[in-house]
C-alpha positions as CSV (number, residue, x, y, z in Angstrom):
1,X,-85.0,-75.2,4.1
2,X,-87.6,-77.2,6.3
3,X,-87.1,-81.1,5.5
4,X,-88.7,-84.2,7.1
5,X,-88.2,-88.1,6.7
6,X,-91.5,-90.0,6.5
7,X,-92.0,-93.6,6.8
8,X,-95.1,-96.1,6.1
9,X,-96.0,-99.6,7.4
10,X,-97.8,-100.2,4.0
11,X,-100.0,-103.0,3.5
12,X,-99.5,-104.2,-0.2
13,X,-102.5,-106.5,-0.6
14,X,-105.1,-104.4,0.8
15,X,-103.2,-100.8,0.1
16,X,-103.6,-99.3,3.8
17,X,-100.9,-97.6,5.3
18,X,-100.6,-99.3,9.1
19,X,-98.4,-97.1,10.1
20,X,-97.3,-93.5,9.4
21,X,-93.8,-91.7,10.8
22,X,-92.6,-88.1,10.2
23,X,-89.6,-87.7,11.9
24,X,-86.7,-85.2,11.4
25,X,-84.6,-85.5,8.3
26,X,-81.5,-86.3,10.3
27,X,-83.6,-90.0,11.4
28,X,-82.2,-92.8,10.4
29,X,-85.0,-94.9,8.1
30,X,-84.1,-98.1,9.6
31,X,-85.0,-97.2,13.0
32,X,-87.6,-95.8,11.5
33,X,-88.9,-98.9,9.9
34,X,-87.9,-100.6,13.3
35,X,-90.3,-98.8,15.3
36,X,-93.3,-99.7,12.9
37,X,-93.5,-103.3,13.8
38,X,-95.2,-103.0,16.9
39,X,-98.6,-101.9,15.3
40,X,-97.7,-105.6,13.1
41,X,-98.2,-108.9,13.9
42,X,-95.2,-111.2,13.3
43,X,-97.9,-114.2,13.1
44,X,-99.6,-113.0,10.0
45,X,-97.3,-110.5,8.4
46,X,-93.9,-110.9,5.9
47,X,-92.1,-107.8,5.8
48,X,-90.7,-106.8,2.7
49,X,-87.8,-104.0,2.3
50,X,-85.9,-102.2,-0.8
51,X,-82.2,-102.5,-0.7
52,X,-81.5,-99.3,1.2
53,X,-82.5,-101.1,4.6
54,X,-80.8,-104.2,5.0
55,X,-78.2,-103.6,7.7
56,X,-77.1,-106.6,10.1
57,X,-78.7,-104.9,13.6
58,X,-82.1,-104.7,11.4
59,X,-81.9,-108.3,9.9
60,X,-80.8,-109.2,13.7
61,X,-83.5,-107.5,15.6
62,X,-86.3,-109.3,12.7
63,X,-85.3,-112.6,13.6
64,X,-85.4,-111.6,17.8
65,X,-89.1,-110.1,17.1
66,X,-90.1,-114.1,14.7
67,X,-90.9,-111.3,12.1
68,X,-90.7,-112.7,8.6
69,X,-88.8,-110.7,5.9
70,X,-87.7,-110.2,2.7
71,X,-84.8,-107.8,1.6
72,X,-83.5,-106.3,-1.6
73,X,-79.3,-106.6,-1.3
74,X,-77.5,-103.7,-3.2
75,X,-74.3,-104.4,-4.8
76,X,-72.4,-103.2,-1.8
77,X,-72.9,-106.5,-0.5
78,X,-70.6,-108.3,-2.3
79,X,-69.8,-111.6,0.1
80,X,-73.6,-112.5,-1.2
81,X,-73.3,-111.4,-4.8
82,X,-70.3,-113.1,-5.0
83,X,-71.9,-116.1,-4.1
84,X,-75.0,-115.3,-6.0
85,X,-72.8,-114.8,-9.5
86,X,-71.1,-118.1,-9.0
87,X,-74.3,-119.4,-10.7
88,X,-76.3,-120.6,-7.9
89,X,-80.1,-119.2,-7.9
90,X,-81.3,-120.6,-3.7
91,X,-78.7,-120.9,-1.5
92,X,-78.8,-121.3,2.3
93,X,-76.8,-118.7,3.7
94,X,-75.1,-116.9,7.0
95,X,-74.6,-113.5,8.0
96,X,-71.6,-112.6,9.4
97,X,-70.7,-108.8,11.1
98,X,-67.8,-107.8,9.7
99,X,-67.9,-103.7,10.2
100,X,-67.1,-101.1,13.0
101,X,-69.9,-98.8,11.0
102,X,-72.9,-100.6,13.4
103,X,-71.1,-101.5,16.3
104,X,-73.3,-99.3,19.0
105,X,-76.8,-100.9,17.2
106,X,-74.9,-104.4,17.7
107,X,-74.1,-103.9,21.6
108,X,-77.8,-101.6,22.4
109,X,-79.5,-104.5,20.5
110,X,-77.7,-107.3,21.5
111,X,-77.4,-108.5,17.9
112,X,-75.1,-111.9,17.2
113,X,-72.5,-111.3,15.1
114,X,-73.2,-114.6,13.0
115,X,-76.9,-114.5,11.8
116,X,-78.0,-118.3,11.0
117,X,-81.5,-119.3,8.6
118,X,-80.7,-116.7,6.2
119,X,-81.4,-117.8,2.6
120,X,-80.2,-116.2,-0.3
121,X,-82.4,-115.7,-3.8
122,X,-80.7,-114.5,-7.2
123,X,-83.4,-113.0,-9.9
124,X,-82.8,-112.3,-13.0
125,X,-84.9,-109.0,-14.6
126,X,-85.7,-108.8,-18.1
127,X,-83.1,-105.7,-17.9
128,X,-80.2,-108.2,-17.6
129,X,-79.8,-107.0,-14.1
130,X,-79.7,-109.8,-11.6
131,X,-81.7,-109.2,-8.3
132,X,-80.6,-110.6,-5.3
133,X,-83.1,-111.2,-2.2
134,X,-82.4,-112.2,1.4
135,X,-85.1,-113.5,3.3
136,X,-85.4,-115.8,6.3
137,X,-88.2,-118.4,4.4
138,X,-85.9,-121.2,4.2
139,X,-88.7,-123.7,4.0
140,X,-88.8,-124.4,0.0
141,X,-92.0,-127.0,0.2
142,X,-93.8,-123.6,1.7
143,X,-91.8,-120.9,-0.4
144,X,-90.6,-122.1,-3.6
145,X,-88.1,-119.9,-5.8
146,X,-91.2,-118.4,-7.9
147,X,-92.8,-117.3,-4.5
148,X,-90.4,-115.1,-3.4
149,X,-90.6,-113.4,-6.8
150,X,-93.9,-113.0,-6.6
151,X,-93.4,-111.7,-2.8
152,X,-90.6,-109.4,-3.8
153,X,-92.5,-108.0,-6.9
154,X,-95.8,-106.7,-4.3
155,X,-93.4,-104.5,-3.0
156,X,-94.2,-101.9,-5.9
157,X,-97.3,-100.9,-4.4
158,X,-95.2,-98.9,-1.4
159,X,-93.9,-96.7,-4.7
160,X,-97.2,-95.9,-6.1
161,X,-98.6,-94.9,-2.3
162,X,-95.9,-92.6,-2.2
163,X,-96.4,-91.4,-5.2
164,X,-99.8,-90.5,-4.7
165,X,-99.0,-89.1,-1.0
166,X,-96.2,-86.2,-2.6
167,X,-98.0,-85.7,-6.0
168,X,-102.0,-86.0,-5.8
169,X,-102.1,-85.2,-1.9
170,X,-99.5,-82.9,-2.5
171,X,-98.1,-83.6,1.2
172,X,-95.8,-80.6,1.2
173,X,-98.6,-78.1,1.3
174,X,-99.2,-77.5,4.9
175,X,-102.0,-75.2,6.6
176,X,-99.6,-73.6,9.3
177,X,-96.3,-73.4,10.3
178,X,-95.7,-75.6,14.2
179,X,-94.8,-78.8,14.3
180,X,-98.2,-79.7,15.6
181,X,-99.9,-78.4,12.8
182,X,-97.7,-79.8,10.1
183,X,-97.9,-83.5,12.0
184,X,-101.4,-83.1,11.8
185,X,-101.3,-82.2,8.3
186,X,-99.3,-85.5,7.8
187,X,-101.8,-88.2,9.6
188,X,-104.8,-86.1,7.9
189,X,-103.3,-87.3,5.0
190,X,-102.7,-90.3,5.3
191,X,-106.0,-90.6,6.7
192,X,-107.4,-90.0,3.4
193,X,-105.2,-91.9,1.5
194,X,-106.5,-95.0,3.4
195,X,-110.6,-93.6,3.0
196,X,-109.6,-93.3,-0.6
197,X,-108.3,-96.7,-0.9
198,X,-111.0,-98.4,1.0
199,X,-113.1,-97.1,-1.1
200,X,-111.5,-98.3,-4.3
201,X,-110.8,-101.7,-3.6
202,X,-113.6,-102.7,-1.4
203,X,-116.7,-100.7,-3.4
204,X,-115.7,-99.7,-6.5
205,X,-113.2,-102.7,-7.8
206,X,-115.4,-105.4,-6.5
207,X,-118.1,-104.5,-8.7
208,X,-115.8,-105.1,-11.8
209,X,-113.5,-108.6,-10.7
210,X,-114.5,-109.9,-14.7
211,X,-114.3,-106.7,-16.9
212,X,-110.2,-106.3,-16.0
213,X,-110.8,-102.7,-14.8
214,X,-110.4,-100.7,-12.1
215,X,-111.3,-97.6,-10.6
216,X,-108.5,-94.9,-11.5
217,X,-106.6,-93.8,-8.2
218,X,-106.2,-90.1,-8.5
219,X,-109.7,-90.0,-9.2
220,X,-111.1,-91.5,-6.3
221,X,-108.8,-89.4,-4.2
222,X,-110.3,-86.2,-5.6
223,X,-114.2,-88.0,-5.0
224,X,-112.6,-88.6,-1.6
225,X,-111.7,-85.3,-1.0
226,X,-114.9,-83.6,-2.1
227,X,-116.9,-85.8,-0.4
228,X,-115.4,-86.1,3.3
229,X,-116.8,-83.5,5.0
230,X,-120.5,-84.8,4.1
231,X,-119.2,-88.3,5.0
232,X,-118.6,-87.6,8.8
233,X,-121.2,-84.7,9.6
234,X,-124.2,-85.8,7.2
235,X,-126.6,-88.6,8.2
236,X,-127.6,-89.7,5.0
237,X,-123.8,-91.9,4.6
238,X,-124.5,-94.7,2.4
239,X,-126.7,-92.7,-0.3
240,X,-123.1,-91.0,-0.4
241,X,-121.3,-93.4,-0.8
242,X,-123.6,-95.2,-3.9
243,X,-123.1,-91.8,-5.2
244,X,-119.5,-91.5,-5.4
245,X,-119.6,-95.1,-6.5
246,X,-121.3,-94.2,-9.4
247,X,-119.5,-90.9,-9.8
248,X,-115.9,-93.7,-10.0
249,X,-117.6,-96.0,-12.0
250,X,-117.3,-93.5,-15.0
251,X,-113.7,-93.4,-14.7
252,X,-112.5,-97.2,-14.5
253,X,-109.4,-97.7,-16.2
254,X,-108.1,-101.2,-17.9
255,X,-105.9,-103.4,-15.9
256,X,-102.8,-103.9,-17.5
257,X,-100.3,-106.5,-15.9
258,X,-96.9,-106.7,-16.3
259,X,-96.0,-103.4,-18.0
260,X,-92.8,-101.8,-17.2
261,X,-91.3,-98.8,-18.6
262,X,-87.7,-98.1,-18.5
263,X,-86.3,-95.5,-16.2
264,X,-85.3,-92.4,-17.3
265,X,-81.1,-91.5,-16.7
266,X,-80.9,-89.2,-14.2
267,X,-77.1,-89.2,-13.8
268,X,-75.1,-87.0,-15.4
């Protein structure tokens, strides 16, 4: 079996993927995600990551590069959940390297072993599960407690690109069989995924900010789709575009914040 790792730079507020990686399965993610911040801009962006990336070369290389970041810790971190469970919600906070598992990263990068202006959040879900965040926005006049939640929280949008990239793009379905054609496959892809999303937030949602609608996603990927070719070899662009608009605007969906839906138990 044929198997690839792909990576996104995704922009949560304006849903754009900045940057797109497919890279052997065998890649690690975190270099992965490493190599996307040179299309950022560590002025205007805060990067936020799930708790499979934290790792203290990553965290290290961040705070070399002024990035800004936000991570989700797993339980395998248990010097800060320790902390966190001692009932303490903010907490300033220092890395320390404790491991032989990252060693080579630590020398190649040049990484401190003791990581200073580290700040530790504890959330607690409505599951009863307490979340724990690290980021490196000590400054609590500017971030308070209830802004990092609200920071962490965007970070569902990177679940629901993906989801639209495997199942309504159906990214696995490839027109030939070379590693050129399946990279171009890939970026063709995610080309569309960002037309598609331009044209939903920036046409189709603006035209509704009162009514609490919005224009349904798989939808305006399929309007997307039909309409592309006629989009880049057709002169008559913008009578095209009012007329997918229209098309979209008779399948808007209600906005409905704050839902949540309980996983389903996969474990056996």
């Amino acid at each position: 079996m044929v198997s690839a790792r792909c990576s996104f730079a995704y922009d949560v507020v304006n849903e754009l993927v900045l940057d797109a990686k497919i890279a052997p399965r065998r890649s690690c993610e975190k270099e992965l995600a490493f190599n996307h911040i040179k299309h950022l801009n560590a002025n205007s962006d805060i990067l936020v990551f799930d708790r499979g990336y934290p790792c203290h070369w990553l965290i290290g290389l961040l705070m070399k590069e002024d990035f800004k970041f936000c991570f989700r810790l797993s339980t395998a971190w248990r010097k800060a959940t320790t902390r966190m469970n001692e009932g303490e919600d903010d907490v300033d906070w220092v890395m320390k390297h404790n491991t032989h598992k990252t060693s080579d990263e630590m020398k190649r990068y040049q990484i401190s072993k003791q990581i200073h202006g580290l700040r530790l959040v504890a959330v607690d879900l409505p599951s009863g599960i307490k979340e724990i965040l690290l980021t490196n926005l000590t400054d609590r006049n500017e971030f308070s407690l209830e802004d990092i939640k609200r920071l962490y929280h965007l970070r569902w949008g990177v679940e629901e690109a993906y989801k639209s990239f495997k199942k309504t793009l159906h990214i696995e379905h490839f027109t030939g069989r070379t590693t050129l054609a399946i990279r171009q496959d890939f970026h063709a892809r995610v080309f569309m995924l960002n037309m598609a999303s331009m044209i939903r937030t920036q046409a189709v949602n603006k035209k509704h900010p009162k009514n609490k609608q919005q224009a349904n996603k798989t939808q305006v990927l399929a309007k997307t789709k039909d309409f592309l070719f006629d989009l880049f070899y057709k002169q008559t662009i913008k009578k095209l575009i009012q007329q997918m608009i229209k098309l979209l605007d008779s399948a808007l969906e209600l906005i409905r914040p704050n839902r949540s839906f309980k996983r389903p138990e996969t474990s056996s």
